[in-house]
C-alpha positions in Angstrom: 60.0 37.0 3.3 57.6 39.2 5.0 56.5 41.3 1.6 56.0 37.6 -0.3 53.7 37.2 3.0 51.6 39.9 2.3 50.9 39.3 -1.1 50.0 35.9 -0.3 47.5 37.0 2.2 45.3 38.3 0.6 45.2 35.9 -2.3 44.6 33.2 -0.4 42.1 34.9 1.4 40.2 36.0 -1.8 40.5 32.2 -3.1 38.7 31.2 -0.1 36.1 33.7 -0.6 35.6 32.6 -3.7 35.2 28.7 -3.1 32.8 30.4 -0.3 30.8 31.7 -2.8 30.4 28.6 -4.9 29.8 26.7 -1.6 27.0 29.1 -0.9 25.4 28.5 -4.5 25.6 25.0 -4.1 24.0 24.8 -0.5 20.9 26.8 -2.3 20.2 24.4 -4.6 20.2 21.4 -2.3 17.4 19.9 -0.4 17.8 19.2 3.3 16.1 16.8 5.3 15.8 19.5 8.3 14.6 22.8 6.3 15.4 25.4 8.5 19.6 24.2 8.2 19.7 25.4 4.4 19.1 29.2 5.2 21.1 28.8 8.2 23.9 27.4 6.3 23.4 29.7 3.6 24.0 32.4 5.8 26.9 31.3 7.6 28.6 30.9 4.7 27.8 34.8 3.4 29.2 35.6 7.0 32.5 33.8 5.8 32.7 35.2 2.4 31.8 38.3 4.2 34.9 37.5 6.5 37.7 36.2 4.0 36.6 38.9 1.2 37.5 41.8 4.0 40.5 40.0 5.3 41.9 40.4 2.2 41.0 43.7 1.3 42.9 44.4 5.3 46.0 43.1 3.9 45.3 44.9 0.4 44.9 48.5 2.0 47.3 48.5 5.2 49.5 50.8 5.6 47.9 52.6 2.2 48.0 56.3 2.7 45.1 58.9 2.7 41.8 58.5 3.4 40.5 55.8 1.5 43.1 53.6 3.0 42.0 54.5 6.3 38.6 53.7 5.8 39.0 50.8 4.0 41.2 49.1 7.0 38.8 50.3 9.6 35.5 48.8 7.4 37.2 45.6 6.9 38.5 44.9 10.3 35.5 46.0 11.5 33.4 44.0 9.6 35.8 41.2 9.9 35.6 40.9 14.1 31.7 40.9 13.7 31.5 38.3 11.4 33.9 36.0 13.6 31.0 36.8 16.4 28.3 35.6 14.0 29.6 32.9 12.6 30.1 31.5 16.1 26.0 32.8 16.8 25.4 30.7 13.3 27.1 27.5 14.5 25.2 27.9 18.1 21.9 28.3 16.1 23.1 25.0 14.2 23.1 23.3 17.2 19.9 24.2 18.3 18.3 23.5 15.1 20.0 19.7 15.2 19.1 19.0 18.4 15.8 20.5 19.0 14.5 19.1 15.7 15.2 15.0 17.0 12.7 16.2 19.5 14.1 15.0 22.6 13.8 18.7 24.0 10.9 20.5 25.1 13.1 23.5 25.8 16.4 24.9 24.3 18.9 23.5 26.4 21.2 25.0 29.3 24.3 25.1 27.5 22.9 27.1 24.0 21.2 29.4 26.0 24.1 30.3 27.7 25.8 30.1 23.7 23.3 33.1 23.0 23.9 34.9 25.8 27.8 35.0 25.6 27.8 35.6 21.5 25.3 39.0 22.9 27.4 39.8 25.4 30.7 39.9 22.9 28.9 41.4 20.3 28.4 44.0 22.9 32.0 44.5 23.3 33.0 44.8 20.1 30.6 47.9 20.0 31.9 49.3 22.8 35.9 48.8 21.5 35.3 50.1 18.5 35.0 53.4 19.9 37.6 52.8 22.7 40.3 51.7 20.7 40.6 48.7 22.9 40.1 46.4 20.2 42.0 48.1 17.2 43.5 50.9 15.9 45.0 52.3 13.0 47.8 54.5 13.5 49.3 57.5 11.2 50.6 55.3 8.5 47.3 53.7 8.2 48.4 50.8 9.7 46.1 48.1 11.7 47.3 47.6 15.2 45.7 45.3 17.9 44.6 46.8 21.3 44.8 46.2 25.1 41.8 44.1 25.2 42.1 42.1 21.8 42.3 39.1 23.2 38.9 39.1 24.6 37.8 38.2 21.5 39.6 34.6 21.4 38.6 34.6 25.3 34.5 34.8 23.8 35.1 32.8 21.2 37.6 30.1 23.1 34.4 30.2 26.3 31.2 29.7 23.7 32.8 27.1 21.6 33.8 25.1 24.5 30.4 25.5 26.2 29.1 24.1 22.7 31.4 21.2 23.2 30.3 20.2 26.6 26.7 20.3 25.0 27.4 18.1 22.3 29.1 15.1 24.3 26.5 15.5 27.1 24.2 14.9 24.4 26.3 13.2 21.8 23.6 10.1 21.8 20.9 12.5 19.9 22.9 12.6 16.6 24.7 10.1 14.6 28.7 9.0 15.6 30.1 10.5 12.7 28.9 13.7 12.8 29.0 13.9 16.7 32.7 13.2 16.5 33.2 15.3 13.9 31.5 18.4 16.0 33.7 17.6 18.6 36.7 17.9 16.7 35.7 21.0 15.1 35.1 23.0 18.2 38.8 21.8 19.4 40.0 22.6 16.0 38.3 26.0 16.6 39.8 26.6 20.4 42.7 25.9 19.2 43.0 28.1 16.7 41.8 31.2 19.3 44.7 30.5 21.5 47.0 30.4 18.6 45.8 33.8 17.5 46.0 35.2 21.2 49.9 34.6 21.1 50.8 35.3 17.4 48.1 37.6 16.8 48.2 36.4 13.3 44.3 36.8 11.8 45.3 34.2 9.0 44.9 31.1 11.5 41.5 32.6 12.9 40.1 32.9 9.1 41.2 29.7 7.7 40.3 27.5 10.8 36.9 29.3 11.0 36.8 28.5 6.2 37.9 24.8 7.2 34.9 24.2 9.8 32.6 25.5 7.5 33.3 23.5 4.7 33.3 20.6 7.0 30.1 21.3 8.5 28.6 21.7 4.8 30.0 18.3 3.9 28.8 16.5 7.2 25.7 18.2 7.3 24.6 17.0 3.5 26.0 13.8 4.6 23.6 13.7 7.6 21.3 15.5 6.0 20.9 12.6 3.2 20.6 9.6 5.7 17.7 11.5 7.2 16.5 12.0 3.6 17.1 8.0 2.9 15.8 7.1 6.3 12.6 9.3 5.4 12.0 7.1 2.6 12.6 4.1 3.5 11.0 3.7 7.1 8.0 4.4 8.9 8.1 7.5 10.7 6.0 6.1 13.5 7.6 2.6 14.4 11.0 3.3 12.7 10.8 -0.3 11.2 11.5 -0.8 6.9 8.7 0.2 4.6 8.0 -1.1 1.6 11.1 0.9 -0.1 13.0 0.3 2.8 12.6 -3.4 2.5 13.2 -3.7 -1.0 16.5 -1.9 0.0 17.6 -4.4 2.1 16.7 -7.5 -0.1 19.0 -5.4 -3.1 21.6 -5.3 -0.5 21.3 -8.8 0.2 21.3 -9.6 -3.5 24.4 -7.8 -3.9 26.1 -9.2 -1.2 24.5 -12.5 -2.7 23.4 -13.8 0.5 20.1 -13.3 -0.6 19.1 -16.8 -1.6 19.6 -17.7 1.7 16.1 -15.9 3.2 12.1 -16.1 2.5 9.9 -13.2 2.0 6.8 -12.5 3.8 3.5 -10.1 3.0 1.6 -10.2 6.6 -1.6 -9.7 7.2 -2.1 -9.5 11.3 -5.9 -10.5 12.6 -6.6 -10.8 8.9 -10.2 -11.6 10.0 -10.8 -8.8 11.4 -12.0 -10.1 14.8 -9.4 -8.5 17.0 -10.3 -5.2 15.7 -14.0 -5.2 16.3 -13.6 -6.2 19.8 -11.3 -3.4 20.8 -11.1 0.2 20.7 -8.9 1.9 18.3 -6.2 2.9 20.9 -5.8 -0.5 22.4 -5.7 -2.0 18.7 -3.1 0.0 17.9 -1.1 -0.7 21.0 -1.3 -4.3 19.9 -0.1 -4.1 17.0 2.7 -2.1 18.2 3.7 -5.1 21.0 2.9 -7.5 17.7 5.6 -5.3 16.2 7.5 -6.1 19.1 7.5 -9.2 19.6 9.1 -9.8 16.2 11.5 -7.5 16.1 12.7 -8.8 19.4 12.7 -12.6 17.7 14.3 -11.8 14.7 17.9 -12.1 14.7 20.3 -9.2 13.0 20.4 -10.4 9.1 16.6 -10.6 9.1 14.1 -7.9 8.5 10.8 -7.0 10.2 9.0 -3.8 8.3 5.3 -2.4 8.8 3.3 -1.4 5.5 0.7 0.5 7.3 -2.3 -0.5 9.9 -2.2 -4.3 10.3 -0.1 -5.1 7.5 3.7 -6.1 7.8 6.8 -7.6 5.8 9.4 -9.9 7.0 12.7 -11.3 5.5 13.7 -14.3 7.3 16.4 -16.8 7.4 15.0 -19.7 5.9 16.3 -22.1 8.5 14.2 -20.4 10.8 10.7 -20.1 8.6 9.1 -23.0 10.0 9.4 -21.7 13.6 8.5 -18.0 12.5 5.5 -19.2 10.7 4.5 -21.1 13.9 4.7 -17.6 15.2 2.3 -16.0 12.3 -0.5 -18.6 13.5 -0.8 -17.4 17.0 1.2 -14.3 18.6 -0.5 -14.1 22.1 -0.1 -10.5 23.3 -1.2 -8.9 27.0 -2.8 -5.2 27.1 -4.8 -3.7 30.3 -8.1 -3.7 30.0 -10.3 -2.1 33.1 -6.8 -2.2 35.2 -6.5 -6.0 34.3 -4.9 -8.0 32.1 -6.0 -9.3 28.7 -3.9 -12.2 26.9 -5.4 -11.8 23.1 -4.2 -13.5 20.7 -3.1 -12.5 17.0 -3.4 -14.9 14.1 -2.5 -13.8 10.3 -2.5 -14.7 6.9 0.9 -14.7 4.8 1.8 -14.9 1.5 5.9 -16.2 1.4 8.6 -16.5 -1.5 11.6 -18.5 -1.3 14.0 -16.0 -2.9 15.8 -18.0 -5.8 19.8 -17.3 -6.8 19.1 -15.6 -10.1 16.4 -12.9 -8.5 18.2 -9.7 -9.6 15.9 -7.3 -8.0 14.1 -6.6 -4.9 11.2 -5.2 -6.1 10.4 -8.8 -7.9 10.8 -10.3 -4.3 7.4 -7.4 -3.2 5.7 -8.8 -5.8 6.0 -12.2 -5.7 4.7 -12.1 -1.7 1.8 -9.9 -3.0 0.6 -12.0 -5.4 0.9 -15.0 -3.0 -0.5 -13.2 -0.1 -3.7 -12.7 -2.5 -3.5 -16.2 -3.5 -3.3 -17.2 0.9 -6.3 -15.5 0.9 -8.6 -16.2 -1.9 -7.4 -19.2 -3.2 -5.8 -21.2 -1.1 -7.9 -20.6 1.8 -4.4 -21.1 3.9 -2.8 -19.1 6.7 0.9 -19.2 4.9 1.0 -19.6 1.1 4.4 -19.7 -1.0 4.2 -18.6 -4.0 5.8 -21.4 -6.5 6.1 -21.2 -10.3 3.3 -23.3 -11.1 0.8 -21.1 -8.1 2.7 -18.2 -10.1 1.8 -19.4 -13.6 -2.3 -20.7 -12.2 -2.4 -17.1 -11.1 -1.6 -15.3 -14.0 -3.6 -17.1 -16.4 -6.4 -16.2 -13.7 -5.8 -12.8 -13.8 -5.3 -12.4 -17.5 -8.8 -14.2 -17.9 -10.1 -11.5 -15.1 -8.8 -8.9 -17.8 -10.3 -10.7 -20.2 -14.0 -11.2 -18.6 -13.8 -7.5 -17.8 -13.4 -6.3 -21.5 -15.6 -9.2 -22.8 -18.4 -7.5 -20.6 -17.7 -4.1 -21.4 -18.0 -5.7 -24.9 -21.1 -7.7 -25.2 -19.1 -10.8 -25.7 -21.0 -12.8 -23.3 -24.6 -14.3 -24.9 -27.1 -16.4 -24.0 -27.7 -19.7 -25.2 -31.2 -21.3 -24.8 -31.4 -24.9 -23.7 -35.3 -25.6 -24.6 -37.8 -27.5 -22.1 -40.1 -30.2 -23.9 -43.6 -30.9 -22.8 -43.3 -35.2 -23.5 -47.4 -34.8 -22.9 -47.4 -33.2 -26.1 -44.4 -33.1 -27.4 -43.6 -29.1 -27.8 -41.9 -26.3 -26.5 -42.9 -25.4 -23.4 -40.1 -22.9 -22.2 -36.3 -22.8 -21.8 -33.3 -22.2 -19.6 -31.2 -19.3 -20.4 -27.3 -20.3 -20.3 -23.9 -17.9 -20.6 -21.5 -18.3 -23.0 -18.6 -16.6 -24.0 -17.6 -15.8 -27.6 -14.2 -14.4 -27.9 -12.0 -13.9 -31.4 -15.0 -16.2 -33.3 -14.6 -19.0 -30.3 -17.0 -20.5 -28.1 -15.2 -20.6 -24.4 -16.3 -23.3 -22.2 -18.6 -22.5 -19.3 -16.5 -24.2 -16.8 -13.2 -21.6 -17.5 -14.7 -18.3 -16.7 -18.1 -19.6 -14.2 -15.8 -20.3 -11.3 -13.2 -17.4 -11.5 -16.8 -14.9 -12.2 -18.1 -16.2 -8.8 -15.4 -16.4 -6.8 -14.1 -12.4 -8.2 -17.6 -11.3 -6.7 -18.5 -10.5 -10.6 -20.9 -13.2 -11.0 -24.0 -10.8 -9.9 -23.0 -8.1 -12.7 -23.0 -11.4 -15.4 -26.7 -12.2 -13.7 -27.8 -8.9 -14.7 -26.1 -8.7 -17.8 -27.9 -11.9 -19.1 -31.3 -10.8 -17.7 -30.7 -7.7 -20.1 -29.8 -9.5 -23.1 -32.6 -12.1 -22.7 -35.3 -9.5 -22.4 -33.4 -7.6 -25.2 -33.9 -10.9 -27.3 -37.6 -11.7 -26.1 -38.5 -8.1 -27.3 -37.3 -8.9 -30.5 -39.5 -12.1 -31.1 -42.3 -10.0 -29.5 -41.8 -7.7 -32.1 -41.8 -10.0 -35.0 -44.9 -11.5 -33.5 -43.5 -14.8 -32.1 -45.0 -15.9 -28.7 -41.6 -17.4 -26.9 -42.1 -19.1 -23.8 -41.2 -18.3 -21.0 -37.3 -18.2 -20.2 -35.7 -19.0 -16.7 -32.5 -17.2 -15.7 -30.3 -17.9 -13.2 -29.2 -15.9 -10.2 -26.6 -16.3 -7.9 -27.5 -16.5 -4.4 -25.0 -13.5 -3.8 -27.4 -11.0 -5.0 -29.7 -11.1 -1.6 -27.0 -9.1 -0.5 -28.3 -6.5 -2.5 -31.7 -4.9 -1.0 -32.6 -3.6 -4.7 -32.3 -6.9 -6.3 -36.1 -8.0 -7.0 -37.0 -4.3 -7.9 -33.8 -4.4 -10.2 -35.3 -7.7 -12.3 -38.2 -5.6 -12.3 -36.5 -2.5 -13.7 -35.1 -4.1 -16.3 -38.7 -6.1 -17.4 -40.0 -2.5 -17.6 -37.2 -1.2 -19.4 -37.9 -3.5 -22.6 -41.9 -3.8 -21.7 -41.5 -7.5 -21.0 -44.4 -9.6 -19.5 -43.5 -10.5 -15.9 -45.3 -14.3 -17.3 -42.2 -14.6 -19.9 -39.3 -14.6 -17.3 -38.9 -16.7 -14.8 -36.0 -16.8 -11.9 -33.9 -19.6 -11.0 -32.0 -19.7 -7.7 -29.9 -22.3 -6.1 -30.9 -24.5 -3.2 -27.7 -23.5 -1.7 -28.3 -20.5 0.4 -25.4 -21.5 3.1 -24.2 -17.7 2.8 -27.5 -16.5 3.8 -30.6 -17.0 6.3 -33.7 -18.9 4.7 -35.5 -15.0 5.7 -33.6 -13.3 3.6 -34.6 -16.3 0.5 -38.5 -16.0 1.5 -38.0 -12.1 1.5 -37.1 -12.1 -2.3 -39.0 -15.0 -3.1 -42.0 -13.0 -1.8 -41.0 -9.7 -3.5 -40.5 -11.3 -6.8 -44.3 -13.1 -6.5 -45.7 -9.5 -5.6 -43.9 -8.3 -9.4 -45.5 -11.4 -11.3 -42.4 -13.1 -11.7 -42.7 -17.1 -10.9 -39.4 -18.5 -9.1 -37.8 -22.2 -9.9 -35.4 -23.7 -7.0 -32.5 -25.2 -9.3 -30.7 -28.1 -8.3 -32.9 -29.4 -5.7 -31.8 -32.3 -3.5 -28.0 -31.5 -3.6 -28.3 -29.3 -0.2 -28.8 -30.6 3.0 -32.0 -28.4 3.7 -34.0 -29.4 0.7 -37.4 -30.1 2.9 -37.1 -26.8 5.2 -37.1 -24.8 1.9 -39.9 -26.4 0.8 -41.3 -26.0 4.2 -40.6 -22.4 4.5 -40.6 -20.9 0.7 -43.7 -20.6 -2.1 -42.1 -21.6 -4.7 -43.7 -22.2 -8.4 -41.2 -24.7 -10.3 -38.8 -27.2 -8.7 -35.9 -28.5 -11.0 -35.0 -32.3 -10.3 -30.9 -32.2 -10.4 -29.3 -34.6 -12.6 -27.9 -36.6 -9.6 -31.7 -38.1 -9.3 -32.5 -38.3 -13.1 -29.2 -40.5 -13.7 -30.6 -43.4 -11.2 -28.6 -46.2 -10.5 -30.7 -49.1 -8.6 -34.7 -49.3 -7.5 -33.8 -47.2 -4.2 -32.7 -44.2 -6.5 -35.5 -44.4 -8.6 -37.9 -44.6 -5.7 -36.3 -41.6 -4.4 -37.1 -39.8 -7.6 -40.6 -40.9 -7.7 -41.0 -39.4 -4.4 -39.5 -36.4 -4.7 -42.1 -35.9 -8.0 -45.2 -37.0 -5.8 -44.1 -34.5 -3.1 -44.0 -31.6 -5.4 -47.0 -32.0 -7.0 -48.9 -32.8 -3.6 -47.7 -29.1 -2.6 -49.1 -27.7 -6.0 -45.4 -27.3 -7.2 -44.1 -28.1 -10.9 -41.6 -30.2 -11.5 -39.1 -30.0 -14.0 -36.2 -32.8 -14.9 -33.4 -31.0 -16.0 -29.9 -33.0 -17.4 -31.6 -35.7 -19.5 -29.7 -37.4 -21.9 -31.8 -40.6 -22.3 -34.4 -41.3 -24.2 -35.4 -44.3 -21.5 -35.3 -41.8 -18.6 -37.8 -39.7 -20.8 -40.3 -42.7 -20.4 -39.3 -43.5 -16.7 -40.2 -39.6 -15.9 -43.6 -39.6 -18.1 -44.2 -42.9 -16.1 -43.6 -40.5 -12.8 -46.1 -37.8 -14.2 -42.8 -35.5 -15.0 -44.0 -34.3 -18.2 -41.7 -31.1 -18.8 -37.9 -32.2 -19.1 -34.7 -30.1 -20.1 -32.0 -31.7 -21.3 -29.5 -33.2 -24.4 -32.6 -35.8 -25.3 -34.0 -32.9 -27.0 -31.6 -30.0 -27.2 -28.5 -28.6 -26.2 -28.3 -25.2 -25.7 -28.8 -23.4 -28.9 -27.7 -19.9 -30.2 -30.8 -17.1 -30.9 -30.9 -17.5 -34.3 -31.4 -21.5 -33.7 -34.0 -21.2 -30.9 -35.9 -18.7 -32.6 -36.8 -21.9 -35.1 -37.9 -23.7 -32.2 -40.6 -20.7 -31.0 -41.8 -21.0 -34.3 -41.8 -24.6 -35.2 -42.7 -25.3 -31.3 -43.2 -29.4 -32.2 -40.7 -32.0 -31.3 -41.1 -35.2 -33.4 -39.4 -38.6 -31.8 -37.0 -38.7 -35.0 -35.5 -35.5 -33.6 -34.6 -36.9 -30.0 -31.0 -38.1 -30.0 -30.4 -41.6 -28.4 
């Protein structure tokens, strides 16, 4: 029995130092969440290949005569003790690394400093025994033999493991459960072991108790070591709370449970205004949002979800019998912070873009971009401060944006072209000038105006299409200038966004200069409607564009409610009559129109009927001394080639007026 023993000793040992090795390859190539564990793991486990490899070679060479036995039992044992003492170091440096890295310690703890100083102090013995004999010795058949004082080294190892024990329940709350618990057992498993070893002596326990806790510890460490890894990814470092992965993780997890159906999705925008922000400093805006953060995480209940994007911008999954309270909550949070030692109620408002999640959604990641899409629609659309996202808002959208696309590329490719709408002098019946008007041909069709106008103003883009048409009209009126034509002089319109830009009379002037246009030829229309802009900053680039040359028409006039105060406080050159006052409907409208005419002129302005249609209205307006009128009587807009005609025949005859 004993002699099958010692052959299986060493076998077993060697098979272990094997699977060590392996175990050490492996623990290279992973990534850990905590970078300084790898090395530290790598190297325990050396210290246990280290351990088993020598252990076996022990049993292999004991009792062997001659030299070479001798040494090799003395080497091994030798080497085997110390690794024993550093694997316990190792797993005391594990525990520092653990702990101090959650950062809940600004110094290494009582209990590992004492850990270090007990793995010195036994290192220190087992220096000093090796030369005493009081730890080993091998006697004159070569054979191992414990000493007096072998036990000391369970004793160490029995004192520093159950030091590390105390350490890790005292401060068990730092880790997770599962690995806590499992630390625990380890360092009984451990203990035990040492006192099994002080009364049988047999090293076999020690080794594989010490290869069993490693391997553990490997396996619980990756396992910790990947929910840090997972909780890296899918929180915010700073608040903890889901981020955009992490809530897309918990809708998939509701999906597969299939309890997803039963929630809405939320993209938040907190103090979307912007109001909050400008009136407070940068640390107290941040500790509101942190109480906004608050305050929901402390409504919401334990099946919904409250996660932070970044800054002011936030995600919710709520329980949809609860969404008409929590949006109650998105339209007014009211929040205290000191201010001056007092405080400060302020209130949070927000915009939010919401999904009801449907049965068949299969994917979380179609849940984020459904509440994008209707948090942009909240915003710029709907003009609302919670906006769910439906099939046919879904579908609206869409088509929007694919037109966007398609604006884009019809710029980039000179789709867009300007039409020419001729003005008729009814004094003598010829061409007197003409309105330049956009359209948009795309695959060999004409797209109407009304598609692509409002989605151009409302993307911003509509100041880019202004310049864009003042370049191909003064690319076209060099052309007839060229051929010797005299055109008249063309209006083109201009939104009353560009006075946000400081350059924009210099820029009409630019591009005038850049084809060696006349300032007399172009003329520039703006709207009566200036609500997004003082009447200063109007005058400003009314003024700047007199001081170029350039004459200015006010388009539209009479649909604002300032019509008189821009009169009052702007030189303008041409006034255009809106429709609304041409199509007349009783003696008071009419009157009004006559007025309106008889004003102008009084204030050396000329007056322009634009939109009309009827050949009566023609003699109603020459009856009104409006002699110059734009409109379907005469022409509708025409393409280059077709106005070109006009510049050169000039004459309007009564057969050509449509009735």
């Amino acid at each position: 029995m004993k002699t099958i023993t010692i052959e299986l000793y060493p076998l077993v040992f060697f098979i272990l130092g094997i699977v060590s090795v392996f175990l050490t390859g492996f623990t290279a190539l992973i990534k850990f969440h905590i970078g300084k564990l790898k090395p530290l793991l790598i190297r325990m486990e050396l210290y246990t290949v280290i351990m088993l490899m020598t252990m076996g070679l022990t049993y292999v060479f004991d009792g062997m005569a001659g030299k070479t036995g001798y040494a090799v039992v003395l080497i091994t044992n030798t080497c085997c003790l110390f690794m024993n003492c550093l694997i316990v170091f190792c797993f005391n440096e594990y525990l520092t690394i653990l702990f101090m890295s959650k950062g809940h310690f600004k110094e290494l703890p009582k209990p590992l400093k004492a850990g270090y100083i007990l793995t010195s102090l036994w290192i220190m013995y087992l220096c000093i025994s090796m030369f005493t004999g009081q730890s080993f010795t091998i006697d004159e058949n070569n054979l191992y033999q414990i000493g007096d004082l072998y036990f000391l080294s369970d004793v160490f190892a029995a004192i520093i493991i159950s030091v590390q024990m105390c350490f890790i329940i005292a401060y068990r709350q730092h880790i997770s459960k599962k690995l806590g618990e499992f630390l625990v057992a380890a360092c009984m498993f451990l203990m035990l072991s040492s006192v099994i070893h002080i009364i049988t002596a047999d090293d076999f326990i020690t080794q594989a108790a010490l290869f069993s806790v490693l391997a553990s510890l490997f396996g619980f460490t990756l396992m910790e070591q990947n929910e840090e890894l997972h909780k890296a990814a899918y929180t915010d470092p700073r608040s903890g709370l889901p981020n955009a992965y992490g809530f897309i993780y918990e809708i998939d997890c509701k999906i597969r449970k299939g309890t997803a159906k039963n929630f809405d999705a939320f993209y938040i925008e907190a103090d979307s205004t912007g109001i909050i922000k400008n009136s407070y400093g940068k640390e107290q805006y941040d500790e509101l949002l942190q109480k906004y953060c608050e305050f929901f995480c402390a409504w919401k209940n334990k099946n919904e979800i409250f996660g932070i994007l970044g800054g002011n911008f936030f995600l919710a999954l709520v329980e949809r019998s609860r969404t008409e309270e929590f949006i109650k909550h998105l339209v007014d949070v009211p929040l205290e912070i000191s201010i001056n030692d007092e405080n400060v109620t302020v209130h949070i408002g927000a915009v939010a873009g919401g999904y009801e999640i449907q049965e068949n959604t299969k994917i979380g990641g179609v849940v984020m971009i459904k509440i994008t899409t209707a948090i942009t629609y909240a915003k710029s659309v709907a003009k609302k401060t919670v906006a769910f996202l439906d099939d046919e808002t879904e579908r609206k959208i869409n088509e929007e944006k694919a037109m966007m696309d398609a604006i884009h590329e019809g710029l980039k490719n000179e789709e867009f072209e300007p039409f020419y709408q001729p003005k008729v002098n009814t004094e003598s019946y010829t061409l007197c000038g003409s309105e330049a008007l956009v359209r948009w041909r795309r695959d060999g069709e004409l797209i109407p105006p009304m598609k692509f106008i409002p989605l151009i103003e409302k993307s911003g883009l509509i100041c880019v299409l202004d310049f864009y048409m003042l370049d191909r009209v003064c690319k076209d009126m060099r052309e007839w200038l060229d051929k010797g034509l005299t055109p008249p002089c063309v209006s083109v319109n201009f939104s009353r966004k560009n006075l946000s830009n400081p350059e924009f009379t210099k820029e009409i002037y630019d591009t005038l200069k850049k084809y060696d246009i006349p300032p007399t030829h172009i003329q520039v229309e703006v709207t009566e409607t200036i609500d997004e802009y003082p009447l200063s900053a109007l005058r400003a680039a009314v003024d700047s564009l007199h001081g170029y040359g350039i004459s200015v028409a006010i388009d539209d006039f009479g649909t604002g409610s300032s019509s008189i105060s821009l009169l009052k406080e702007i030189t303008f050159d041409v006034l255009k009559i809106d429709k609304t006052f041409i199509d007349f409907k009783d003696e008071k409208e009419k009157k009004l129109l006559s007025y309106i005419i008889e004003m102008s002129k009084a204030i050396n302005l000329s007056v322009i009927a634009e939109g009309v249609e009827d050949i009566d209205h023609v003699h109603i307006l020459q009856g009104m001394d409006c002699a110059d009128i734009q409109g379907f009587v005469f022409d509708k807009p025409l393409e280059k080639s077709e106005y070109e005609k006009r510049i050169e025949k000039r004459e309007y005859s009564l057969q050509m007026i449509s009735t």
